[in-house]
N, C-alpha and C positions, 0 to 999 in steps of 0.2 A: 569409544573409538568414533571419530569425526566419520560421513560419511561423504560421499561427494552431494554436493545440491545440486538438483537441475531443475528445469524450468518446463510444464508440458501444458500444450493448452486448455480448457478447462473445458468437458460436457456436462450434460445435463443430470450425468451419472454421480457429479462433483459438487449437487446443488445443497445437500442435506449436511455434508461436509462444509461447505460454506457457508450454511446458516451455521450451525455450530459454533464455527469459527467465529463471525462475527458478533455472534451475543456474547463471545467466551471477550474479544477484544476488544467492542464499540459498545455497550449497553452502559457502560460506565460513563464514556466520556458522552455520550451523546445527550445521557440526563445534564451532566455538568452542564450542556449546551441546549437546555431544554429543548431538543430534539426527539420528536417522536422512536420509542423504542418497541411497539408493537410488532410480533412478526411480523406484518403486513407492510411497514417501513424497513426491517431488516429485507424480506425480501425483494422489493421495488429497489433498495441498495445494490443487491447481486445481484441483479438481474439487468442493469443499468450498466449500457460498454460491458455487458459479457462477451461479445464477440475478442475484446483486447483483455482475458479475463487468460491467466496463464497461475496452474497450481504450481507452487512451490515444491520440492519435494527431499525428504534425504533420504538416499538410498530408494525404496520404496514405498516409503512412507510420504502422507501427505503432512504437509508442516503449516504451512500458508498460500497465501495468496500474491500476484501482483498482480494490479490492473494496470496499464497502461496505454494510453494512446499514442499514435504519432502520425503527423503530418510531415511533409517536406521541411516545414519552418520551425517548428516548435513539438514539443513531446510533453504528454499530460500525466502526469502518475496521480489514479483514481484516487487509489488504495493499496495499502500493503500491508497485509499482517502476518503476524507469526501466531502459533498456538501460545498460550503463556508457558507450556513445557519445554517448548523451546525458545523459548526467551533469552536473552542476553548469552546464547552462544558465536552472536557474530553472524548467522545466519542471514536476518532482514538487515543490516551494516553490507557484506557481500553481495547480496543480489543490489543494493543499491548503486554500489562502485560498479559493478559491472552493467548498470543500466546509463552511472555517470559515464565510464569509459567508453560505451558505444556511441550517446549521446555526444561526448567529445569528437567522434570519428566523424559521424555525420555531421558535425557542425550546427547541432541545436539548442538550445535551450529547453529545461524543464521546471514545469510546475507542479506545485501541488496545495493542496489547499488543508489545514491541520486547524481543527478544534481545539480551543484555546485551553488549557489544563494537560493534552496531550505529552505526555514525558517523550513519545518519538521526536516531539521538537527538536530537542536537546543533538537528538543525531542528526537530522538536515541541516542542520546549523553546525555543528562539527564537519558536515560533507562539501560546506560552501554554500548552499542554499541560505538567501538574504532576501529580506521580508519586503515584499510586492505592496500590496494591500492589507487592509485589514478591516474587520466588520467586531460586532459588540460578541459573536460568536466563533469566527474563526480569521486564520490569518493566511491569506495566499503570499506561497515562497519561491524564488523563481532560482532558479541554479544557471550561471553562464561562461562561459568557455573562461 
């Protein structure tokens, strides 16, 4: 049984659950990106815009993470992960539409920046998001009205 998802902001009570999380979904791609994978880079990672740092959740479970920023003009999505348990239930697909659909209402644009080998690709680019820049390690994608 689906449960409802909601979104609540993240404390510091949330930080051990977020390292978890990220070595469980970024240790892989980050080597593919010869990016330092030491705890010490995973946590300088969450610990970075924690303030725009909002847990995922179903039901009352923690599932993932979304970071996001925004200004008047434009809107940054850090990060977004799911647990690999929950994986391809539509979960990180959903909070996305509903960050696109707000982002619609305000009338801004969103970015975000995706390590190259990253299979989330595959959805920003099914969601609209069309390729900004790009570097030898990752590629900025920008999503617009």
């Amino acid at each position: 049984m689906n449960q409802l998802i909601i979104l609540r902001a993240a404390s510091t009570a949330d930080v051990p659950f977020l390292f978890r999380l990220r070595k469980l979904t970024m240790t892989e791609h980050s080597q593919l990106g010869c990016l330092p994978t030491n705890d010490e880079a995973h946590y300088q990672r969450i610990l970075s815009n924690f303030e725009d740092a909002k847990i995922i959740c179903e039901g009352f479970a923690r599932v993932g993470l979304l970071k996001l920023s925004r200004t008047n003009h434009d809107w940054h999505l850090h990060q977004i992960q799911v647990l690999p348990s929950h994986q391809g239930k539509g979960i990180g697909e959903n909070v996305l539409r509903a960050v696109l659909a707000a982002a619609k209402r305000e009338g801004v644009p969103v970015s975000l920046t995706v390590l190259h080998g990253n299979p989330a690709r595959r959805l920003y680019e099914r969601l609209g998001f069309k390729l900004g820049t790009e570097t030898s390690v990752d590629a900025r994608l920008i999503w617009h009205l």
